[in-house]
Every structure is written in structure tokens, then in C-alpha cells.
gemmi code that builds the backbone of each chain (N, CA, C; Angstrom):
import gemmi

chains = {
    "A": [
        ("UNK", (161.421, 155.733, 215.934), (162.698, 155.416, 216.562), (162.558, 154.144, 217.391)),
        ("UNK", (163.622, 153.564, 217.272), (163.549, 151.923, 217.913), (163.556, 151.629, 219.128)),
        ("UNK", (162.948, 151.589, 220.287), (163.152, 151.637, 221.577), (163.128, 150.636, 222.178)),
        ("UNK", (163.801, 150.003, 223.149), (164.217, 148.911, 223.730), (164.391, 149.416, 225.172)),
        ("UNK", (163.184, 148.404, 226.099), (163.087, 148.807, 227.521), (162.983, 147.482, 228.335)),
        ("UNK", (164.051, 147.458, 229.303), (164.503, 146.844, 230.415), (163.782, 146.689, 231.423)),
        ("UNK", (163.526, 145.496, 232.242), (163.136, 146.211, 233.460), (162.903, 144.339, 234.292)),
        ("UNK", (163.545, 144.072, 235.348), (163.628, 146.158, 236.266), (164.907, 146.688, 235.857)),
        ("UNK", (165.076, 147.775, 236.604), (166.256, 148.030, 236.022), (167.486, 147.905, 237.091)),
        ("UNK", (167.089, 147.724, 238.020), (167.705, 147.058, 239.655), (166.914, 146.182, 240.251)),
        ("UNK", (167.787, 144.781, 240.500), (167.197, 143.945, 240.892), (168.204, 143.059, 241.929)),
        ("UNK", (167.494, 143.120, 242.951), (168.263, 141.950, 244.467), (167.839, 141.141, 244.980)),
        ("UNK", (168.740, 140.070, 244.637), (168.064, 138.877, 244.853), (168.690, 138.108, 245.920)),
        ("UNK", (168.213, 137.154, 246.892), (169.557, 136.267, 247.723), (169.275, 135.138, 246.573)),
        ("UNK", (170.407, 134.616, 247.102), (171.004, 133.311, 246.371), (170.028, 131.964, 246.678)),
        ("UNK", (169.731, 131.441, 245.631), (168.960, 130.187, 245.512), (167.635, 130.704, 244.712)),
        ("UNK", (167.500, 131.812, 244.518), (165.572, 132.119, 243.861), (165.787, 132.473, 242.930)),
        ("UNK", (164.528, 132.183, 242.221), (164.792, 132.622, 240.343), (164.003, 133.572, 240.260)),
        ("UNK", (164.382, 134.564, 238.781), (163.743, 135.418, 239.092), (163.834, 135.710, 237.606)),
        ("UNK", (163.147, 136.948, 236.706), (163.297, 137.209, 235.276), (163.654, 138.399, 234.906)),
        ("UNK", (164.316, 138.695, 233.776), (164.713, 140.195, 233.505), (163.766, 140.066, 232.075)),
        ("UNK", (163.116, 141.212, 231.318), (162.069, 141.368, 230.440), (163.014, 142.470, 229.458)),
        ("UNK", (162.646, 142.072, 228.470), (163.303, 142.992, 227.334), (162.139, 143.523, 226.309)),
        ("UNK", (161.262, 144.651, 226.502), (160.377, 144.627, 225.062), (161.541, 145.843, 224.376)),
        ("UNK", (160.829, 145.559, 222.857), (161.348, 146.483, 221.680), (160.658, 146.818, 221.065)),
        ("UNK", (160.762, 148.160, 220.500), (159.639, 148.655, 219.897), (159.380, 148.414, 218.070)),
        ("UNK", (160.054, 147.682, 217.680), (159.842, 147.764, 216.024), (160.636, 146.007, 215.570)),
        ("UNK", (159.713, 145.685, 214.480), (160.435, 144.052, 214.112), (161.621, 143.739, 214.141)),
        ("UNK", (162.059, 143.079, 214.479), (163.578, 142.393, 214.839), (163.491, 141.262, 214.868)),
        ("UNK", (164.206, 139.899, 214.248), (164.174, 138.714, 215.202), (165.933, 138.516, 215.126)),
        ("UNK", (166.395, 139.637, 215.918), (168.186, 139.178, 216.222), (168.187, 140.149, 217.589)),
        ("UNK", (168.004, 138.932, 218.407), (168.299, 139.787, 220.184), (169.640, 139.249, 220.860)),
        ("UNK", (170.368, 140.642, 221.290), (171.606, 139.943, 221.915), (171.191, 139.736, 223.508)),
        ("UNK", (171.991, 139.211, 224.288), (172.016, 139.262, 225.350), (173.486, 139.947, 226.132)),
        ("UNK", (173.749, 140.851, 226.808), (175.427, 140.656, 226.979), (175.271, 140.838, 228.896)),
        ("UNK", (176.588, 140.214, 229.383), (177.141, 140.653, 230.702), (177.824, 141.678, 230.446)),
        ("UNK", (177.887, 142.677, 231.874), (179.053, 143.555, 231.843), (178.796, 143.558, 233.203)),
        ("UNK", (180.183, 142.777, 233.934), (180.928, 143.495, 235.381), (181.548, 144.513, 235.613)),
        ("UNK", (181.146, 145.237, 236.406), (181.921, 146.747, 236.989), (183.685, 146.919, 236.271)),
        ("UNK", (183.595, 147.615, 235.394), (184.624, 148.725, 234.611), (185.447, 147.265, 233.519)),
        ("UNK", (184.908, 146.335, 233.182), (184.984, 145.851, 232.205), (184.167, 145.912, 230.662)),
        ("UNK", (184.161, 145.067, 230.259), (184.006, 144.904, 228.699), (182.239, 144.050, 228.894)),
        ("UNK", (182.117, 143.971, 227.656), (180.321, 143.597, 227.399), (180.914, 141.649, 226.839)),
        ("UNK", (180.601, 141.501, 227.870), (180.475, 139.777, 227.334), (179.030, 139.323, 226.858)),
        ("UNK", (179.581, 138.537, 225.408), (177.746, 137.839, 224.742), (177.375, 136.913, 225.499)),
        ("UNK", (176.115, 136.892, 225.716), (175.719, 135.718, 226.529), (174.419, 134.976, 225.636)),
        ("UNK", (174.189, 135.298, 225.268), (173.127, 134.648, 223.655), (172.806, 135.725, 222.801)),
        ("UNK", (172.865, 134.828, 221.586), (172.315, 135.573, 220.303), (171.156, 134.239, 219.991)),
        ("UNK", (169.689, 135.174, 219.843), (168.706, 134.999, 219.598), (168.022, 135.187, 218.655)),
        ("UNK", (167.995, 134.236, 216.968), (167.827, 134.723, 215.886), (166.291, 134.264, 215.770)),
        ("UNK", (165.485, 133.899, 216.198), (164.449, 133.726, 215.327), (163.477, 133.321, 216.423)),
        ("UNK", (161.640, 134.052, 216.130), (160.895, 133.442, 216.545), (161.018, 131.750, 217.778)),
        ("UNK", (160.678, 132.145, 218.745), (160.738, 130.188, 219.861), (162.052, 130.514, 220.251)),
        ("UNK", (163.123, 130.966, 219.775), (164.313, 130.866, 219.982), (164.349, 130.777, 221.650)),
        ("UNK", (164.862, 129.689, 221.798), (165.376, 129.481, 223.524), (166.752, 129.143, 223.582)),
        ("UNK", (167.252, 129.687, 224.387), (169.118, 129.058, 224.775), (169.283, 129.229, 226.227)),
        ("UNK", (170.240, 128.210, 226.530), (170.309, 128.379, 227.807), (171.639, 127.731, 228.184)),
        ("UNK", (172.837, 128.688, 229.314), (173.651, 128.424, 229.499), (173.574, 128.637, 231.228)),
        ("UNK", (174.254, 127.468, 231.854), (174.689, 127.402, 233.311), (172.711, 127.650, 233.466)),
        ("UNK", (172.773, 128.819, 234.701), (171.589, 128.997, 235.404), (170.891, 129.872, 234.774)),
        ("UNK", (171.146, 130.475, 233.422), (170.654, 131.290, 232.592), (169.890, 131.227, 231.624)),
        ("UNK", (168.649, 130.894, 230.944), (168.428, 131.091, 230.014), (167.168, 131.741, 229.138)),
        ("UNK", (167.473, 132.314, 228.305), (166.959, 133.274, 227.228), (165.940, 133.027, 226.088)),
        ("UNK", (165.108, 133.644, 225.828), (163.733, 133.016, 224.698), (163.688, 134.339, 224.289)),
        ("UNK", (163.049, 133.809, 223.276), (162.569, 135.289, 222.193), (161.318, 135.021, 221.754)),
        ("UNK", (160.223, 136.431, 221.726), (158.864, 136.111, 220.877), (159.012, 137.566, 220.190)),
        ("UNK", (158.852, 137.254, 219.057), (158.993, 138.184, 217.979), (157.790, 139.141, 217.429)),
        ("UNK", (156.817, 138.150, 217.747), (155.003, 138.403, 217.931), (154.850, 139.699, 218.688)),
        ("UNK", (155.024, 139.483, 220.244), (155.495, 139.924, 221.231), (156.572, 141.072, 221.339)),
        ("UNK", (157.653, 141.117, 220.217), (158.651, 141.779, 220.307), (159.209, 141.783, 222.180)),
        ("UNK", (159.350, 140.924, 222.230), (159.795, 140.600, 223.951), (160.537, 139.405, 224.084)),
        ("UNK", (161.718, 139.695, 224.611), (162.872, 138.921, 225.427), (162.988, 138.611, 226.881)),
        ("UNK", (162.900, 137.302, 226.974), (163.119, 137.040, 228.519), (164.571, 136.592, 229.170)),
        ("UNK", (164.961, 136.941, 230.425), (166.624, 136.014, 230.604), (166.135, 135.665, 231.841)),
        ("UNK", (166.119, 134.398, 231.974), (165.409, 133.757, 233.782), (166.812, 133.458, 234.047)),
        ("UNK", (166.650, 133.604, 235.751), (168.135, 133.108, 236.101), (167.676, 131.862, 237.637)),
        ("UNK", (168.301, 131.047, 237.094), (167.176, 129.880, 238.275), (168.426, 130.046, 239.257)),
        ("UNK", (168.043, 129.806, 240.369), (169.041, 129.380, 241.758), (170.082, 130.036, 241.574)),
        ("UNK", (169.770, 131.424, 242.183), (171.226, 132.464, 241.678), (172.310, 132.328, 242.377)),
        ("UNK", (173.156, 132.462, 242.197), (174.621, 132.623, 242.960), (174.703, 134.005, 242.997)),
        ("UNK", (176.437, 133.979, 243.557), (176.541, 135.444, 243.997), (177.451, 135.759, 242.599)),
        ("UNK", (178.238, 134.605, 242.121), (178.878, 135.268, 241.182), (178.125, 135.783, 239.891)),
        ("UNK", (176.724, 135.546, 239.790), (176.222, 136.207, 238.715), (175.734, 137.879, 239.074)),
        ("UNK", (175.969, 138.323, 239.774), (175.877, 139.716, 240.052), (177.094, 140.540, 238.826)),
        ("UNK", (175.849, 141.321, 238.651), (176.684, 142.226, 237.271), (175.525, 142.954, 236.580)),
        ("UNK", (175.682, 143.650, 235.587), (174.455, 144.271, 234.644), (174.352, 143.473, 233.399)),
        ("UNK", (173.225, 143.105, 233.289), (172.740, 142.475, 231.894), (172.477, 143.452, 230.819)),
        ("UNK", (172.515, 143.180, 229.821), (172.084, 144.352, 228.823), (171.345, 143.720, 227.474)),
        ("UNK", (170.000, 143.856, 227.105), (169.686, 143.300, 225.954), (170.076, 144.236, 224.876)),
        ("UNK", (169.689, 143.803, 223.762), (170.466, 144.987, 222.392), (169.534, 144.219, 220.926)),
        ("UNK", (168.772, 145.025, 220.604), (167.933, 144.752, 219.529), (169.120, 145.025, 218.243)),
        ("UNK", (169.039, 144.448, 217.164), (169.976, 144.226, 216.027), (168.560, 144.907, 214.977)),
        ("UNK", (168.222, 146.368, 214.616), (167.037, 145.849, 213.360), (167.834, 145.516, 212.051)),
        ("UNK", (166.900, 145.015, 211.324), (166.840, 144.342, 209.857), (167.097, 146.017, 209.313)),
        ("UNK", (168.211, 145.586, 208.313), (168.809, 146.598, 207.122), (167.614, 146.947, 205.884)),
        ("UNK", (167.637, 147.971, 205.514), (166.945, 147.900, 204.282), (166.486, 146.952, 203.554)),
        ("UNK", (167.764, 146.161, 203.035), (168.083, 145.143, 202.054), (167.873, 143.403, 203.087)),
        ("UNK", (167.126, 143.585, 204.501), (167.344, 142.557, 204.880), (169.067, 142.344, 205.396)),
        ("UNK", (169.451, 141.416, 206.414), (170.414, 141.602, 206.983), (170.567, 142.237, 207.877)),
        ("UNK", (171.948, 142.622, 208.292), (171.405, 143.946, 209.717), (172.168, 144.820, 209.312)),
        ("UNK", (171.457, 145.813, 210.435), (171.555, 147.156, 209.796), (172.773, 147.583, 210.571)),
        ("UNK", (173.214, 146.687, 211.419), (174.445, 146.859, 211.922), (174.578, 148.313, 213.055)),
        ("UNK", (174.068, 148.383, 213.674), (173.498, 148.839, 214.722), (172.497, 148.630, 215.767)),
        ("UNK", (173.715, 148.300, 216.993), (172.616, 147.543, 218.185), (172.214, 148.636, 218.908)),
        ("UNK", (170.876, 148.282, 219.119), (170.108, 149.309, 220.109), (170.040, 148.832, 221.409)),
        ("UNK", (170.483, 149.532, 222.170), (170.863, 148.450, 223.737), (169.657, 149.132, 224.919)),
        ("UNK", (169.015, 148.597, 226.100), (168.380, 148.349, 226.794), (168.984, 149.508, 227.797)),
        ("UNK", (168.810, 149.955, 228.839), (169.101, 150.574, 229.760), (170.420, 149.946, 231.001)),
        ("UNK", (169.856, 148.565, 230.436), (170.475, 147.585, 231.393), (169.875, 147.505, 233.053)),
        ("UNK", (170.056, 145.739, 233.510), (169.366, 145.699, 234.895), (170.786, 145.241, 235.366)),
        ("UNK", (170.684, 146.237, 236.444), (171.862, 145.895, 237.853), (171.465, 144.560, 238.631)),
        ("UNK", (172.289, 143.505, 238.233), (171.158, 142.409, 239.368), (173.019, 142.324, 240.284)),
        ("UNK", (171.976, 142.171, 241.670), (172.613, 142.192, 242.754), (171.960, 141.068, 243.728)),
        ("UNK", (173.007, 139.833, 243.485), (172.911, 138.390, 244.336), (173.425, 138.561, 245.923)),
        ("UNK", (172.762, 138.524, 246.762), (172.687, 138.335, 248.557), (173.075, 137.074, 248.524)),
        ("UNK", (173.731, 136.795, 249.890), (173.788, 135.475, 250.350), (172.632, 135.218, 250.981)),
    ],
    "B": [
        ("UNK", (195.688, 135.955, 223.396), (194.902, 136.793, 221.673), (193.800, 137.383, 221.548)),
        ("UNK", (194.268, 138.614, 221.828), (192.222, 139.435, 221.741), (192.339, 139.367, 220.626)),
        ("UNK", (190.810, 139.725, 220.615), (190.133, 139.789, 219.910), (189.696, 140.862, 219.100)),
        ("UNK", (189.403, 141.886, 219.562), (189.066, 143.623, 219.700), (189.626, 143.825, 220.829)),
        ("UNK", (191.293, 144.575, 220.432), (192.200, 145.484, 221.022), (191.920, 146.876, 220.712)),
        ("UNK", (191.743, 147.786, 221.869), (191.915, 148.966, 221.955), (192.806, 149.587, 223.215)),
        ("UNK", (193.458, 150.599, 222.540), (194.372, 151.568, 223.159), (194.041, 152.665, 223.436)),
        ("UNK", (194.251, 153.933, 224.454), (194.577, 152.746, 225.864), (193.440, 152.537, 226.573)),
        ("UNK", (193.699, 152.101, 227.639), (192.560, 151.777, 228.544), (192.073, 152.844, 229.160)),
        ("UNK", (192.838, 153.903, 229.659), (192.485, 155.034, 230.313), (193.098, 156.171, 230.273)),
        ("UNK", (192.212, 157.103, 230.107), (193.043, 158.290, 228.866), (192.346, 159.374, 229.796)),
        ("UNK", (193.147, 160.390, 230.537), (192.677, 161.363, 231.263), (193.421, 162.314, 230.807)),
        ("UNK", (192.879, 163.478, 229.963), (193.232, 164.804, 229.861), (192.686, 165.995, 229.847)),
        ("UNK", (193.342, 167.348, 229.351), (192.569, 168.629, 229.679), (191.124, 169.027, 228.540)),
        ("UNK", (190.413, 169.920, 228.889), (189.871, 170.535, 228.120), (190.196, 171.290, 227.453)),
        ("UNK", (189.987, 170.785, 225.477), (190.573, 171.647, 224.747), (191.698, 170.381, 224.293)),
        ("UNK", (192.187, 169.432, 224.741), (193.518, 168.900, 223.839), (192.353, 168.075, 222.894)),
        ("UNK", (193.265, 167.263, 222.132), (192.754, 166.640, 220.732), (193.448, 165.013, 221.210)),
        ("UNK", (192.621, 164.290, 221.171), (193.100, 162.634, 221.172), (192.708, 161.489, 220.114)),
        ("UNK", (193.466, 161.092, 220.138), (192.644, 159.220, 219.513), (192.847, 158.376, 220.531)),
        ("UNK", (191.894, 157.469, 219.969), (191.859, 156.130, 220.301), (191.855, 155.352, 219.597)),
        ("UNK", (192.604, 153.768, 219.455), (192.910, 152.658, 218.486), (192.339, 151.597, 218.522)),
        ("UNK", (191.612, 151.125, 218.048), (191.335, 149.954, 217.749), (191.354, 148.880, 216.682)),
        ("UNK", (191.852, 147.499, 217.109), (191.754, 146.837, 216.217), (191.648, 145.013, 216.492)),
        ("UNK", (190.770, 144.771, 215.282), (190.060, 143.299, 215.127), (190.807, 142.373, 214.918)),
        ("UNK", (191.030, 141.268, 215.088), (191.765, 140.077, 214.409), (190.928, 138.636, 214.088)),
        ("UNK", (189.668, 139.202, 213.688), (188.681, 138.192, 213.752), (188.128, 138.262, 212.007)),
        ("UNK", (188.527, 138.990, 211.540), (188.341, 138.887, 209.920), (186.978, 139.480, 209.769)),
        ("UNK", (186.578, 140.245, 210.857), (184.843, 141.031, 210.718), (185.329, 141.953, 209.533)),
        ("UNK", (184.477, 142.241, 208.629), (183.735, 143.127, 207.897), (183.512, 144.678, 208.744)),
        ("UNK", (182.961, 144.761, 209.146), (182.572, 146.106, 209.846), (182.641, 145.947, 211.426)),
        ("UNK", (183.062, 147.278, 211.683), (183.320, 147.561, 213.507), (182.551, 149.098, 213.610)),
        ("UNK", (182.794, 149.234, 215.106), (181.689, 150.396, 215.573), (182.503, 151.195, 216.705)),
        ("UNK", (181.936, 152.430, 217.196), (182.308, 152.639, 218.122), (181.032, 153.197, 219.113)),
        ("UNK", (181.240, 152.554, 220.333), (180.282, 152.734, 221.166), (180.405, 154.033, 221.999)),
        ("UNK", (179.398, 154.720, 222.651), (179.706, 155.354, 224.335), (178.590, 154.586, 225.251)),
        ("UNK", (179.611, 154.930, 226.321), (178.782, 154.556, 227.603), (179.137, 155.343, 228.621)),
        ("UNK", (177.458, 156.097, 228.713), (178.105, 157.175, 229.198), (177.957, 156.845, 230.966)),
        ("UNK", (177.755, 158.244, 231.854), (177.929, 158.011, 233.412), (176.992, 156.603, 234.024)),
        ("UNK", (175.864, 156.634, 233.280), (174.732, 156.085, 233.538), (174.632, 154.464, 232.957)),
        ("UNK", (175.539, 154.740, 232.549), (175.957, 152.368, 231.774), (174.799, 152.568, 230.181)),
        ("UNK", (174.656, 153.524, 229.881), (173.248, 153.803, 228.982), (174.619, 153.692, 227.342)),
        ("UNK", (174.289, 152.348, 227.174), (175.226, 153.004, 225.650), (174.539, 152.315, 224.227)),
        ("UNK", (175.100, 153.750, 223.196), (174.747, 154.143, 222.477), (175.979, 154.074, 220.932)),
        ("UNK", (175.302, 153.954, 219.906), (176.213, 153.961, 218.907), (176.729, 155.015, 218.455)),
        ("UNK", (177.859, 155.286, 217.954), (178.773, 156.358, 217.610), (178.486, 156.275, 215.809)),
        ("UNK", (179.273, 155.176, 215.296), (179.748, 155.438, 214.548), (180.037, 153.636, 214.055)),
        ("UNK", (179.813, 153.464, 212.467), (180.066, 152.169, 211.982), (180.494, 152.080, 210.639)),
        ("UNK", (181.766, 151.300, 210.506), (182.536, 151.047, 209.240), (182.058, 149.882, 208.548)),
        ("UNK", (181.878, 149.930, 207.415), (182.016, 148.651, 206.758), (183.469, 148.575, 205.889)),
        ("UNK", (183.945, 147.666, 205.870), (184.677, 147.337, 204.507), (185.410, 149.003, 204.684)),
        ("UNK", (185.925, 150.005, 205.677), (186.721, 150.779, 205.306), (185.449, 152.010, 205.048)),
        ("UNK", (184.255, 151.792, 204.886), (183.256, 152.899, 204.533), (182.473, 152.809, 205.633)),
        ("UNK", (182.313, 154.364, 206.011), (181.334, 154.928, 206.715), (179.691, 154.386, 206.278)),
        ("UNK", (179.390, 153.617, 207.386), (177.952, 153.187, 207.293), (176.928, 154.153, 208.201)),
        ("UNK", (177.047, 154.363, 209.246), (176.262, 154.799, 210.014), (176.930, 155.939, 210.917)),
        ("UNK", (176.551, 156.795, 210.913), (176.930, 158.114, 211.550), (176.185, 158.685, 212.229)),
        ("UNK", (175.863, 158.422, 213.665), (174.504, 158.956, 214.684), (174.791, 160.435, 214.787)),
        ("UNK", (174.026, 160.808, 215.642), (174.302, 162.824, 215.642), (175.806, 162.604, 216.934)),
        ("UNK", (176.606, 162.761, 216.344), (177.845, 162.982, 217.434), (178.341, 164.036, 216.804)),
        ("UNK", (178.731, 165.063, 218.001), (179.659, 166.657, 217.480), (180.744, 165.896, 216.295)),
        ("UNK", (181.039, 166.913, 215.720), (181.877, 166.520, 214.451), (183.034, 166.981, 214.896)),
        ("UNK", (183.704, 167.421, 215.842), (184.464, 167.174, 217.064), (185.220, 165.442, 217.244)),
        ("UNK", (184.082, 164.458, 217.056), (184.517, 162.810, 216.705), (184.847, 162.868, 215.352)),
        ("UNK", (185.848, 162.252, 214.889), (186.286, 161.582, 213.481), (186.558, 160.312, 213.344)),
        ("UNK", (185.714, 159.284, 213.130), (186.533, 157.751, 213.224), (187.707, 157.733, 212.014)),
        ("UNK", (188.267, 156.509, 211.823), (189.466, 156.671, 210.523), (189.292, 155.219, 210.692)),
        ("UNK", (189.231, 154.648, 209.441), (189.638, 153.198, 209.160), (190.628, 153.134, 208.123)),
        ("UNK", (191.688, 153.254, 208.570), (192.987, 152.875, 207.136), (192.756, 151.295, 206.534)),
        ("UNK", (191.823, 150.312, 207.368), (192.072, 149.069, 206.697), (190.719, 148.498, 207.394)),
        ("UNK", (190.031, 147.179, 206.926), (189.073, 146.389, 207.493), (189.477, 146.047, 209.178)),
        ("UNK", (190.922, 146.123, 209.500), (190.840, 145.352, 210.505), (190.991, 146.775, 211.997)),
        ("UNK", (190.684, 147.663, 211.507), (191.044, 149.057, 212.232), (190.246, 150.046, 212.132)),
        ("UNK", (189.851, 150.202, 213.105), (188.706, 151.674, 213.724), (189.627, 152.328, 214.710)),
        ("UNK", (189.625, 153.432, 214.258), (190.537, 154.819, 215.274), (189.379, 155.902, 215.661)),
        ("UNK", (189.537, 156.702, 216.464), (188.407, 157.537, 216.692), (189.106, 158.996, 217.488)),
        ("UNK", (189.552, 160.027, 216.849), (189.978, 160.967, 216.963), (189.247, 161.368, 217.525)),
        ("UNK", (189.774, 162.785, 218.720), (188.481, 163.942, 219.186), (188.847, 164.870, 219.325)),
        ("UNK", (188.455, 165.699, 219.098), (188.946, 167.275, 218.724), (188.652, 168.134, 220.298)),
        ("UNK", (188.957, 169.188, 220.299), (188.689, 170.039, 221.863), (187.999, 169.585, 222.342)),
        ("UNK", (188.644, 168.680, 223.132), (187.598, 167.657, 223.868), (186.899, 168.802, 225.426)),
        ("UNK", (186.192, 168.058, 225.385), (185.110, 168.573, 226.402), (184.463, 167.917, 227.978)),
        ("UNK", (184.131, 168.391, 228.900), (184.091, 167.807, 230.437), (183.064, 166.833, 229.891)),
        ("UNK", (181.849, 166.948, 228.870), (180.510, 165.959, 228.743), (181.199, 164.912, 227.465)),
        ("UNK", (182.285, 164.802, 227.178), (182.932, 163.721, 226.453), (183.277, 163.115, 227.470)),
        ("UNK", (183.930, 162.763, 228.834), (184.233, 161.642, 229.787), (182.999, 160.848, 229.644)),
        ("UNK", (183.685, 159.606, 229.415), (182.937, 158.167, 229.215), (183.897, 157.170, 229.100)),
        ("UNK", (182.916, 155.883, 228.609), (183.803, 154.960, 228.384), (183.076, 154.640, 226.655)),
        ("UNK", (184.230, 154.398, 226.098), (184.390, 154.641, 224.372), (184.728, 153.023, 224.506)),
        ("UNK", (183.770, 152.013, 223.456), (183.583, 150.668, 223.119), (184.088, 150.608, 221.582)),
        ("UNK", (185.015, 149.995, 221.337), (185.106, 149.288, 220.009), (184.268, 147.948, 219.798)),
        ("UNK", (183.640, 147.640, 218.621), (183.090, 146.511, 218.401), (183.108, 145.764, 217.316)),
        ("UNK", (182.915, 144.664, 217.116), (183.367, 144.038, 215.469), (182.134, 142.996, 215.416)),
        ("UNK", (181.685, 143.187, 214.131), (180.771, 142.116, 213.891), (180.921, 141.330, 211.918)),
        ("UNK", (180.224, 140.264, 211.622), (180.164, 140.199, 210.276), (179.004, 140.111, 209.965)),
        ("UNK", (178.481, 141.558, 209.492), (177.304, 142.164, 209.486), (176.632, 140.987, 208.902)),
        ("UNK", (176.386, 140.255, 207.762), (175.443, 138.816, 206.900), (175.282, 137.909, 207.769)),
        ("UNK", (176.184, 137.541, 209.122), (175.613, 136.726, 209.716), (175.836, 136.906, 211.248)),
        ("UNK", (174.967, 137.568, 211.333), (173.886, 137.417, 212.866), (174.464, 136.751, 213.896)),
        ("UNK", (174.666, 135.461, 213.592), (174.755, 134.452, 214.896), (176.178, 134.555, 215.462)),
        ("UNK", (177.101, 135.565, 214.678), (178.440, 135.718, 215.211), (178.425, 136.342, 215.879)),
        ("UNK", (177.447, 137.099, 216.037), (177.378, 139.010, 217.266), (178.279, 139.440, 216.936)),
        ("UNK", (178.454, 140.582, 218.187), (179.286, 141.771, 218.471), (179.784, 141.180, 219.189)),
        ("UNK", (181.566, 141.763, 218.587), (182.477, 141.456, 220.051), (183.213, 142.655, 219.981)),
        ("UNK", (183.150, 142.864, 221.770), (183.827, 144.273, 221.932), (184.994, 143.898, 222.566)),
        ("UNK", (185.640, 145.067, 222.375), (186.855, 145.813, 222.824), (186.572, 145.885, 224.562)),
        ("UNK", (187.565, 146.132, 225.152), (187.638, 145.811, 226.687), (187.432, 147.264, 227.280)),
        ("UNK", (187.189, 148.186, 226.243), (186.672, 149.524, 225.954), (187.965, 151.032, 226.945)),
        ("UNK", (187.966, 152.142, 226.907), (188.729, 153.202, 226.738), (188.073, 154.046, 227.941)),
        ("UNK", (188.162, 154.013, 229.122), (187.690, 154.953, 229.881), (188.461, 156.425, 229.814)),
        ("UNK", (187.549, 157.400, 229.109), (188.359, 158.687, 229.261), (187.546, 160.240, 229.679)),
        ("UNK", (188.731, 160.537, 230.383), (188.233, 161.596, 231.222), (188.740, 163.062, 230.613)),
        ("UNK", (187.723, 164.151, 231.525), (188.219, 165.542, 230.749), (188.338, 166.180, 232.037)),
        ("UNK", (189.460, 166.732, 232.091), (189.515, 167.307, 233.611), (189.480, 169.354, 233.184)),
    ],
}
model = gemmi.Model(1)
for chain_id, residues in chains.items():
    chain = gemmi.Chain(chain_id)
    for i, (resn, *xyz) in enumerate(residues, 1):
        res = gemmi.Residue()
        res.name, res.seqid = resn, gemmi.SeqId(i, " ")
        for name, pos in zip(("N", "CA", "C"), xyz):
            atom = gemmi.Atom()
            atom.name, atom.element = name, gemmi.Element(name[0])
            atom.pos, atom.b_iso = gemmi.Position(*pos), 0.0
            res.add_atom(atom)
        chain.add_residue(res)
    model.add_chain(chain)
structure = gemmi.Structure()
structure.add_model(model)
structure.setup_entities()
């Protein structure tokens, strides 16, 4: 069974320090999502990560993949307060036939909580 | 213009009635899903259509029935619903061959069992 673990899984930070959220998974994949979700809303994408090196990076955020490793990183440099919310990674595995199997396996999710 | 519309947003009723929920895509995906998330933000797959066919069916009471009358529509019926069914219920749409489009969800269905 495919397991995908978060951590930490609460994290507080004040504003200005960087800090990392860790994603391992337990079985081959190279399709990692990343999503936001703020309190009693919807799951916003924040990268899709298809392949081995894969790095992206948006605003103060950004995301790498090692496939070797089966491990995802999301660094968040010089935090603000408005990035407070839960992150959630979500492993995609490969379908039988290659492709996906169309079922994301999602992370526990980390509560990050930005201080002034 | 959403994207993944679902109805309604918040659905509070007794134990024992029977409900749906609606969803639907306007993004031309191939296959959609339905998520839970339960007390704990911990979510998990329900249930996934392709093309109108049942792809993936996790262990959920058979109590859940999804219905797709068309590619662009996932419904998700529930039978005597129950106090450990309150959650929040995610619609999602993807085009399963290519990856780099992701999942996009629904603004998702908080529902309660009183």
C-alpha cells in the first residue's frame, strides 16, 4: 500500500525565516502534487512535479522532487503571514499501462502557522 | 466560471435520510473523483469515473453511489446516512494522459449528520 508521510505536521514560524516541509512516499512515482488549502475552503495546486530534478518555484515557495529518494521538498524563504494555511503533498502512482492511475494519495498535511 | 461546481456547499441533515451531491466540470477532463476529508483534514479517495465508467472504487459502505450521466458530471448519492459520514465531500477533475494538468477541485460539500 502506497504511503505518503508529511512532516512536520505543525509548523510555526515568525515571519522573515525559511524553513522546509518534507514529503517521502513509499512506492515509484515521478508525478508529485503540491496543493494549498485555507481553513473551510477548496485545495489550490501549487506545483505539479513530473520528473526526476524537477524544481519549480513560485513567489517565496519552491518545490523539487527526487524520485531516487522518493522525497519531495516545499521551502518557503522569508515567510509572511499570508502564507499560513495547510499544505498537502499527493503522490499520483503510475497505472498499470503507464499513465496514472488516477488516484492521488495525499500526505497528512502540515498546518504552517506564520507569527509576526 | 468555475471550474468544478458542486452543490451545495453545506448540507446538514438527520440520521437515516438519503442525499446527493452534484458535481460538475467545464474543463473537458476525461475523468473526475470524489474525495473525503474527514474531521482530521486527512483525505482520501472515494470513488473515480472515467469517460462515464467506474474506474476505481476504494472500500466505501455501498450506502455511497456515485452516478455519471455524462463526462462532464459526478453525483454522489448516500443512502441512511450516518453521524461518521459528516465530512467534507471533494469533487475533482483531471485528464488522466496528462499529468501536468493536475487535479482541480470543487470548492467541496461540507455535510453534517445530526
Amino acid at each position: 500500500e502506497l504511503k505518503v508521510e508529511q512532516n512536520p505536521l505543525f509548523l510555526s514560524m515568525q515571519e522573515g525565516k525559511n524553513y522546509t516541509i518534507y514529503c517521502n512516499y513509499s512506492t515509484t512515482s515521478d508525478r508529485l502534487y503540491w496543493y494549498r488549502q485555507d481553513p473551510g475552503k477548496s485545495l489550490e495546486s501549487l506545483f505539479v512535479l513530473l520528473s526526476n530534478g524537477a524544481v519549480k518555484q513560485e513567489g517565496r515557495l519552491m518545490a523539487s522532487l527526487d524520485t531516487k529518494a522518493r522525497l519531495s521538498t516545499l521551502h518557503i524563504t522569508a515567510a509572511v503571514h499570508d502564507l499560513s494555511a495547510t499544505y498537502f503533498c499527493a503522490v499520483d502512482p503510475p497505472g498499470r499501462y503507464g499513465g496514472s492511475q488516477g488516484n492521488l494519495i495525499f500526505g497528512k498535511g502540515t498546518k504552517l502557522s506564520v507569527k509576526p | 466560471d468555475t471550474a468544478v461546481s458542486q452543490t451545495p456547499k453545506y448540507l446538514v441533515t438527520q440520521m437515516g435520510n438519503d442525499k446527493s451531491i452534484k458535481c460538475e466540470q467545464n474543463l473537458g477532463h476525461d475523468t473526475m473523483y470524489w474525495y473525503k476529508q474527514d474531521s482530521k483534514k486527512f483525505l482520501k479517495i472515494m470513488f473515480s469515473y472515467n469517460n462515464k465508467e467506474l474506474i476505481i472504487n476504494e472500500t466505501v459502505p455501498n450506502r455511497f453511489s456515485p452516478k455519471s450521466p455524462d463526462k462532464a458530471h459526478l453525483n454522489l448519492h448516500i443512502n441512511s446516512l450516518e453521524l461518521g459520514d459528516s465530512a467534507v465531500y471533494f469533487c475533482a477533475s483531471s485528464q488522466v494522459y496528462t499529468p501536468h494538468w493536475g487535479y482541480t477541485f470543487g470548492s467541496g460539500t461540507r455535510l453534517t449528520v445530526v
